[in-house]
C-alpha positions as a Markdown table, in Angstrom:
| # | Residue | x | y | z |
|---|---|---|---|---|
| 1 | Unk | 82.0 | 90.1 | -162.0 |
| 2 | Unk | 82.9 | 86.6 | -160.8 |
| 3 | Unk | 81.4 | 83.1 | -162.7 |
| 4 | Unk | 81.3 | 81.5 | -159.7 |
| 5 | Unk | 81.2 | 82.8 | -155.9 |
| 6 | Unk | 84.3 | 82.0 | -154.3 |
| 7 | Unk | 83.2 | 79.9 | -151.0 |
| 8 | Unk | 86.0 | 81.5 | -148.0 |
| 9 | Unk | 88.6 | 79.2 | -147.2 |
| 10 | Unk | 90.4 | 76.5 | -149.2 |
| 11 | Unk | 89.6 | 72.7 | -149.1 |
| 12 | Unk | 92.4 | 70.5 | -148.4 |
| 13 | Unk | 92.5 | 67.6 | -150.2 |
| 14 | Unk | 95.0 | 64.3 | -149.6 |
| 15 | Unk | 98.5 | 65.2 | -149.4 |
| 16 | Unk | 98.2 | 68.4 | -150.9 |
| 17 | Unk | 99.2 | 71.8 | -148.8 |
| 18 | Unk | 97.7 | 74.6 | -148.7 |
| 19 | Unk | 100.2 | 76.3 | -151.1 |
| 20 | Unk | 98.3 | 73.6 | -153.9 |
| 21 | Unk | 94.9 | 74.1 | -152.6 |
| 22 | Unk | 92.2 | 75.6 | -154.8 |
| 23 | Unk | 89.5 | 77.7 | -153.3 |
| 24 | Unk | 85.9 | 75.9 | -153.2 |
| 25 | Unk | 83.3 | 77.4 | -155.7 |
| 26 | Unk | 79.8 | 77.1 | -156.4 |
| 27 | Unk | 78.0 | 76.2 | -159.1 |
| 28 | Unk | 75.3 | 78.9 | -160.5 |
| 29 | Unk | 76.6 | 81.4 | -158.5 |
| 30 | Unk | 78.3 | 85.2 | -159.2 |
| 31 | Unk | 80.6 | 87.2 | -157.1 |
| 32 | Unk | 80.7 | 90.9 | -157.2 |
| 33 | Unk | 82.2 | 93.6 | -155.3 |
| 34 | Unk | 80.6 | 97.0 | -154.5 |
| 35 | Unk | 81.0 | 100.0 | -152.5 |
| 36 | Unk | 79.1 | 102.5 | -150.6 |
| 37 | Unk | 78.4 | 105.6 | -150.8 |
| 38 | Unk | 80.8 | 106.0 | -147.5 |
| 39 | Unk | 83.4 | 103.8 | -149.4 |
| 40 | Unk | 82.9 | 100.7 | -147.0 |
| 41 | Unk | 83.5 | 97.7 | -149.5 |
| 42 | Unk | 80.9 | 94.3 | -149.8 |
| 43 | Unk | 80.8 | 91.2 | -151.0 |
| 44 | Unk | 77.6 | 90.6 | -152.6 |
| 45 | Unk | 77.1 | 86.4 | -153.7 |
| 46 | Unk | 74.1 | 85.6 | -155.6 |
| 47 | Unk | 72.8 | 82.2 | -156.5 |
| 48 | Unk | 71.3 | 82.3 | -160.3 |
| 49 | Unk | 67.7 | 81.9 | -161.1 |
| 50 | Unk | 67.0 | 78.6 | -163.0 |
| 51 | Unk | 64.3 | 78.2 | -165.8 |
| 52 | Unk | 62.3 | 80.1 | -167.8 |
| 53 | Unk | 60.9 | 84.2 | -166.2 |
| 54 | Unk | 57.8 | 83.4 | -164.3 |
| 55 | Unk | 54.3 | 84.5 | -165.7 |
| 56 | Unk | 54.8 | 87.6 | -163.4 |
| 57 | Unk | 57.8 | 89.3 | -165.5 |
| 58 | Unk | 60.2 | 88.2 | -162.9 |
| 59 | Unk | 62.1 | 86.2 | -160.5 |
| 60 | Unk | 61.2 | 86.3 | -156.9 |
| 61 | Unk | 64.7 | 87.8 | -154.9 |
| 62 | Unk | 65.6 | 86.8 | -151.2 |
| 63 | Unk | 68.2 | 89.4 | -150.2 |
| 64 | Unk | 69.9 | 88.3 | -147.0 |
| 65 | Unk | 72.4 | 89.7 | -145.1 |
| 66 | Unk | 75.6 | 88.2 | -142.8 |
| 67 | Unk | 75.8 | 86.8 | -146.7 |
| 68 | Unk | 79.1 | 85.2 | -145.8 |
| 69 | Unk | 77.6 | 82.9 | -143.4 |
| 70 | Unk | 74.3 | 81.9 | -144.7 |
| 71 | Unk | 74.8 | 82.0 | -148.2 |
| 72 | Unk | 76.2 | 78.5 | -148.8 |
| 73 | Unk | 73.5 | 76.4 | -146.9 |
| 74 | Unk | 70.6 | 78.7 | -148.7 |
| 75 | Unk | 72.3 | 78.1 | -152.2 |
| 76 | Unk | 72.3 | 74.6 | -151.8 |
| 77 | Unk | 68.8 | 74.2 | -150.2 |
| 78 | Unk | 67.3 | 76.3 | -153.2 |
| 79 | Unk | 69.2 | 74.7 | -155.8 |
| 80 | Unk | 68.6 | 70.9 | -154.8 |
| 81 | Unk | 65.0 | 71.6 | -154.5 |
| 82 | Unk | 63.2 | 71.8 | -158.2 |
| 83 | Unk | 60.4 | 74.0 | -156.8 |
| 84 | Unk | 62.6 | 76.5 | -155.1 |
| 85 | Unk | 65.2 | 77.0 | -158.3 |
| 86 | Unk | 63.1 | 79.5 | -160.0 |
| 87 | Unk | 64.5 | 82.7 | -157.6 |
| 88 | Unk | 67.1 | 84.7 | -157.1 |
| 89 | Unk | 69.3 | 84.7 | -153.7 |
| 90 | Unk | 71.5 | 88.0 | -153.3 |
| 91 | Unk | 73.7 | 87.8 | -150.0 |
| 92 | Unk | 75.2 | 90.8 | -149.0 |
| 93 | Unk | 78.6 | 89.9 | -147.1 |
| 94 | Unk | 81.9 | 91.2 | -146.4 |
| 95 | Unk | 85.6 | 91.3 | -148.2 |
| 96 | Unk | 86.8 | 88.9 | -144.8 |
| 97 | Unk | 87.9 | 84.7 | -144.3 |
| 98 | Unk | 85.4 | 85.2 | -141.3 |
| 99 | Unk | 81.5 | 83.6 | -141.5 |
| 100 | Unk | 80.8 | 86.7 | -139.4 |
| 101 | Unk | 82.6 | 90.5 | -139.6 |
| 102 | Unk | 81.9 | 91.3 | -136.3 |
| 103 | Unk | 82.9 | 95.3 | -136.4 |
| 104 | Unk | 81.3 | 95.2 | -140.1 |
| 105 | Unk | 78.4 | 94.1 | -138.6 |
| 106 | Unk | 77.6 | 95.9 | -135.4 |
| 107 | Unk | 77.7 | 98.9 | -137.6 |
| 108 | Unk | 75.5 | 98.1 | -140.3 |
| 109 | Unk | 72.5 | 96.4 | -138.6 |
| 110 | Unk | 72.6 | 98.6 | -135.3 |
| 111 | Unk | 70.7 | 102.0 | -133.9 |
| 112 | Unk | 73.2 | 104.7 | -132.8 |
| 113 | Unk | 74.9 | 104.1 | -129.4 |
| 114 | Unk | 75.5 | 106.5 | -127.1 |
| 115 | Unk | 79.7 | 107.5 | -127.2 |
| 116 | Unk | 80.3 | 105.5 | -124.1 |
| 117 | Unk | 79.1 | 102.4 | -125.5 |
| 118 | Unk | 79.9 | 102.8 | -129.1 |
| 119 | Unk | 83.0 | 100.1 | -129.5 |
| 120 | Unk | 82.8 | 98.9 | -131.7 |
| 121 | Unk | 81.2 | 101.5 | -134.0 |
| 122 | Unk | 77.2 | 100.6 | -134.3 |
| 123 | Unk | 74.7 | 102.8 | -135.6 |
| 124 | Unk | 74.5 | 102.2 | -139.6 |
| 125 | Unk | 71.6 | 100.8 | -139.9 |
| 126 | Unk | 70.0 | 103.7 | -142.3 |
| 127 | Unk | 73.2 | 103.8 | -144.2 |
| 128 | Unk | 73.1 | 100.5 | -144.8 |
| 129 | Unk | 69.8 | 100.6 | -146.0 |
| 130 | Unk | 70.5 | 103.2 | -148.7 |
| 131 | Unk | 73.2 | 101.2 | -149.4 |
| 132 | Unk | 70.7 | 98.2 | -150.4 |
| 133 | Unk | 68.2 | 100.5 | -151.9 |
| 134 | Unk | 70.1 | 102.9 | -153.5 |
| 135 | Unk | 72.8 | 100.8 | -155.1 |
| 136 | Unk | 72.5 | 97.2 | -154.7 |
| 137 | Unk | 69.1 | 96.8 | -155.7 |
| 138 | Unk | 69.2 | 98.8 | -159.4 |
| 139 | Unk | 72.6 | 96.6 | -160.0 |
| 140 | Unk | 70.0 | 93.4 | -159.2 |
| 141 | Unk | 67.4 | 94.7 | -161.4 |
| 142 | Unk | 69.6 | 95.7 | -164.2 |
| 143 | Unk | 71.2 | 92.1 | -164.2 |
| 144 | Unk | 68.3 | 90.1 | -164.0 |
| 145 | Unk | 64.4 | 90.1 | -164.6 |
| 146 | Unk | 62.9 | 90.9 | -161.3 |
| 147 | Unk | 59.6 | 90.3 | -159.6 |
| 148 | Unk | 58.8 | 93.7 | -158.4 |
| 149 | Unk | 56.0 | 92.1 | -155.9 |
| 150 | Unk | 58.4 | 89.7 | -154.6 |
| 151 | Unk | 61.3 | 90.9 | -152.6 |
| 152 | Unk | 62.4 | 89.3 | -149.6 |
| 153 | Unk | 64.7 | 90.3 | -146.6 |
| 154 | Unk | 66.5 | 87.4 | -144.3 |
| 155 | Unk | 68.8 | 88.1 | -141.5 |
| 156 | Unk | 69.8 | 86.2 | -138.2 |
| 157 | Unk | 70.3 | 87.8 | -134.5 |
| 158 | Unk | 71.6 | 91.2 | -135.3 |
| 159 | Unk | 70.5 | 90.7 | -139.2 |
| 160 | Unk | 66.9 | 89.9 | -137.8 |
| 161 | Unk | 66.8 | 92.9 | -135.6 |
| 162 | Unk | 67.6 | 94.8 | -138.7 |
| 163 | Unk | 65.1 | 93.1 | -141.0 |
| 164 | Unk | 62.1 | 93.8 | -138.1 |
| 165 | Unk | 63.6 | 98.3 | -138.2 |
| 166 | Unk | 63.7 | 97.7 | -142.1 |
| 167 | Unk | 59.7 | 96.6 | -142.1 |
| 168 | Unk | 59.0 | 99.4 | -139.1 |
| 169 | Unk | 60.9 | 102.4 | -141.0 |
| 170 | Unk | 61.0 | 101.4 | -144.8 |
| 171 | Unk | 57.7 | 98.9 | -145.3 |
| 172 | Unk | 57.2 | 99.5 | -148.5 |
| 173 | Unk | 61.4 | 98.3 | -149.5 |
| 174 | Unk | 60.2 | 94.1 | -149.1 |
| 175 | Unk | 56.7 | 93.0 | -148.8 |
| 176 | Unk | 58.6 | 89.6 | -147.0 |
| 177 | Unk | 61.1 | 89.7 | -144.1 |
| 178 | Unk | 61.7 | 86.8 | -142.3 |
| 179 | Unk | 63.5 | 87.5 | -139.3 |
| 180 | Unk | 65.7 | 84.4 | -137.3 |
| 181 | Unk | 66.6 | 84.3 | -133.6 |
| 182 | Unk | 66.1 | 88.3 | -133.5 |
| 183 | Unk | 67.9 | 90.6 | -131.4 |
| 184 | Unk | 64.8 | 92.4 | -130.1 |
| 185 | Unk | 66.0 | 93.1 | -126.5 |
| 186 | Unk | 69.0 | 95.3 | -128.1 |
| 187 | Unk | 69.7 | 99.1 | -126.7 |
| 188 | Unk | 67.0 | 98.7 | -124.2 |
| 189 | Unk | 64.2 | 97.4 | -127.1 |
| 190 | Unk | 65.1 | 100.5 | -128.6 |
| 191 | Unk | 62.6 | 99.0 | -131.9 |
| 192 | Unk | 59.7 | 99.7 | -129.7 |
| 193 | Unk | 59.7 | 103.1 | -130.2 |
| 194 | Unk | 59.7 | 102.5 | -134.3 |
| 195 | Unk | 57.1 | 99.5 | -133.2 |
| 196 | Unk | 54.8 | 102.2 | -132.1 |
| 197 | Unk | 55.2 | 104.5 | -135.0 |
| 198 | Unk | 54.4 | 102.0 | -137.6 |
| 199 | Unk | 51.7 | 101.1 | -136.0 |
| 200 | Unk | 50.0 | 104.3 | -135.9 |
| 201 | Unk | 50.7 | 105.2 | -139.3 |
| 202 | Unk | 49.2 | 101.8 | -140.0 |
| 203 | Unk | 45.9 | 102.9 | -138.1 |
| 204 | Unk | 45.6 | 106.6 | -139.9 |
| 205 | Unk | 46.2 | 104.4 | -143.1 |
| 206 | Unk | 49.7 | 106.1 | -144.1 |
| 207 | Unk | 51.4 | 103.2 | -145.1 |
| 208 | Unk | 49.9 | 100.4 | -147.1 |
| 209 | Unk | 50.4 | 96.8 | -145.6 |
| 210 | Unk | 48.4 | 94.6 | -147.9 |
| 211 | Unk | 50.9 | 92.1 | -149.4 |
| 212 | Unk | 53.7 | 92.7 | -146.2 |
| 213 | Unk | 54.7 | 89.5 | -143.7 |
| 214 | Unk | 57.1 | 89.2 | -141.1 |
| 215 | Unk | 57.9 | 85.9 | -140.3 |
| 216 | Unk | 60.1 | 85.4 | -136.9 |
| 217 | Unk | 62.0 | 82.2 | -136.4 |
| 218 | Unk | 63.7 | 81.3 | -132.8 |
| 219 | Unk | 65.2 | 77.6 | -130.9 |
| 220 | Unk | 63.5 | 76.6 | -128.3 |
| 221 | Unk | 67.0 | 76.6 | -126.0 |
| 222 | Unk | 66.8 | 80.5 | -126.8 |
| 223 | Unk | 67.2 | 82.3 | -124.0 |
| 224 | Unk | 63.6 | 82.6 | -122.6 |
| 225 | Unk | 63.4 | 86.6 | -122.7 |
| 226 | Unk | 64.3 | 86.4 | -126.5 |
| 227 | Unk | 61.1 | 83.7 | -126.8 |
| 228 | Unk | 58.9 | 85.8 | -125.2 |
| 229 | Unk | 60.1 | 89.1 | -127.3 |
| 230 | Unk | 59.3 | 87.5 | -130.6 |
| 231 | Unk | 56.2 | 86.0 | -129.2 |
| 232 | Unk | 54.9 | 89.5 | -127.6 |
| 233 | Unk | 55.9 | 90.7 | -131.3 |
| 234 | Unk | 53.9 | 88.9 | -133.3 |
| 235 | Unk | 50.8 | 88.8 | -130.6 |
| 236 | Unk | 50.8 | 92.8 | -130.8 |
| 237 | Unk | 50.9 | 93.0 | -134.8 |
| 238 | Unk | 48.0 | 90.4 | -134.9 |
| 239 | Unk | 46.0 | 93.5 | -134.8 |
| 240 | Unk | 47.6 | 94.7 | -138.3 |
| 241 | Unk | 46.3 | 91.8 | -140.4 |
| 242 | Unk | 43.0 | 93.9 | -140.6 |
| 243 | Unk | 45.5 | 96.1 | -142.7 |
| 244 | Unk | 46.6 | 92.7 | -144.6 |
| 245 | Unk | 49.8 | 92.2 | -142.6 |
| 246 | Unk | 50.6 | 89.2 | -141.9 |
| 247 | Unk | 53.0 | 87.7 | -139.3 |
| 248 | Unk | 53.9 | 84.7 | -137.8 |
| 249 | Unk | 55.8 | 82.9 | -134.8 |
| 250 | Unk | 57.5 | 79.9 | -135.1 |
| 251 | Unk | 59.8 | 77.7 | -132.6 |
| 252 | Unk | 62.1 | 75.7 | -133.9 |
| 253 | Unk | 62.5 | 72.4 | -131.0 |
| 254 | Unk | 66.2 | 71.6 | -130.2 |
| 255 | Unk | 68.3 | 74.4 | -131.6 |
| 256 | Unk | 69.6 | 77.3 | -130.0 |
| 257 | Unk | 70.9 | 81.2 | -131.1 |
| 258 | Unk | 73.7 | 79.6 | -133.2 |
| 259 | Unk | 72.5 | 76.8 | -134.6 |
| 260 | Unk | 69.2 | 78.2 | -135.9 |
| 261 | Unk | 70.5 | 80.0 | -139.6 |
| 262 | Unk | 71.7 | 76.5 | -140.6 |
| 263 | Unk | 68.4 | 74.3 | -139.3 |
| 264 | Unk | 66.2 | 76.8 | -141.7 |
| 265 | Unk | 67.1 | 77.3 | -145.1 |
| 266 | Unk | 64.6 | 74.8 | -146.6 |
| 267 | Unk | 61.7 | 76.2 | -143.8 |
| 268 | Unk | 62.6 | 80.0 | -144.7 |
| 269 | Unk | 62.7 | 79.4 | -148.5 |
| 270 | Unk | 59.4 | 77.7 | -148.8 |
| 271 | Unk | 58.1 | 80.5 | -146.9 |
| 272 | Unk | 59.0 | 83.1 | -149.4 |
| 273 | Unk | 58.5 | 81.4 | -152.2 |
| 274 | Unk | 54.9 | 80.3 | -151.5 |
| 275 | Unk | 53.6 | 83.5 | -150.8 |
| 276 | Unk | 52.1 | 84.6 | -154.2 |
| 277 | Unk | 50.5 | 87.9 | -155.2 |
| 278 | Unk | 47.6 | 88.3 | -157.8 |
């Protein structure tokens, strides 16, 4: 374990070259390195909880993944903001001097692919999920003092995608997910299927919904099919909030796919860390 998370890349400075360059670091952060149960390797960067444990026992965590990308912009946003220092971020990212691991990724938020159309390798999703519920989130709870009733998921494109299968197929794993610019037309909208499964078992009253939201965030210069996905989405769960789900839509004006993880930080902070549970 790391005092400080190493921010990829160097900052060059004046005259010097990169052979005298130090690496950037950020304050009130920790770096670790896990692995799998497969072996694949992660680079997990958490920004520290200021203050005294809440009345609840805990700290509220955000876990968010494509943590080598969005983990700067959220760290600053919460730590700048007195009202939002009192959490816990945990980004889960990978050992790479890239913002975005494209093979890492297409594996660990994607459904299987048929062979033809499996390059790179996709289909990890559920691996990937053991991988945050199995090992990642004991090592989180071990370390720090935990809000049991407040655990948050955050991904972008692919990482939204994911979050939206995570609340279909695991609901009971984060009662917040706040999905960005998701990837809901992937393999054919193969999340319908899981769409209509949770939604029965919501109906027989298998799975209990009371304290869950799904929050979906998309630009405006989207492409319109992606819009109208999210917007279908959240129209159809409407129905759940007799259940005590609650979702929401929200269109960001002026941004597009790319731009939208680094216009929201502040927006999907306060989002999570209003939401309270008595």
């Amino acid at each position: 374990m790391r005092s400080a998370a190493t921010v990829l890349g160097a900052l060059l400075l004046g005259g010097l070259n990169a052979a005298q360059a130090e690496p950037v670091t950020l304050d009130g952060t920790e770096q670790w390195q896990m692995k799998s149960a497969e072996g694949r390797d992660y680079r997990i960067m958490v920004s520290l909880p200021e203050g005294d444990v809440p009345y609840t026992g805990g700290y509220p965590v955000i876990y968010v993944v494509d943590g080598n990308a969005l983990f700067p912009a959220l760290h600053a946003a919460k730590r700048t903001q007195d009202r939002l220092k009192g959490s816990i971020v945990v980004a889960i990212g990978y050992p790479s001097d890239t913002p975005y691991d494209f093979n890492r990724r297409a594996f660990d938020l994607s459904p299987p692919q048929p062979a033809e159309r499996n390059d790179p390798p996709q289909g990890g999703q559920d691996l990937f999920l053991d991988f945050i519920e199995k090992r990642l989130m004991p090592k989180v709870n071990e370390r720090f003092k935990v809000d049991q009733d407040q655990r948050s998921l955050v991904g972008w494109s692919f990482g939204g995608m994911f979050g939206v299968y995570t609340l279909f197929t695991r609901p009971a794993l984060f009662q917040h997910v706040i999905a960005i610019s998701p990837s809901l037309w992937w393999r054919d909208r193969y999340l319908l299927a899981h769409e209509r499964a949770f939604t029965q078992q919501a109906h027989a009253g298998k799975i209990d919904l009371t304290h869950s939201s799904l929050t979906m965030l998309i630009g405006d210069r989207e492409m319109p099919q992606e819009i109208q996905d999210a917007r279908s989405l959240q129209l159809r769960l409407e129905n759940l909030s007799q259940y005590g789900l609650r979702s929401d839509f929200q269109i960001e004006a002026g941004e597009d796919h790319m731009s939208m993880p680094f216009r929201v930080p502040t927006r999907v902070l306060d989002e999570l860390l209003s939401t309270r549970r008595f």
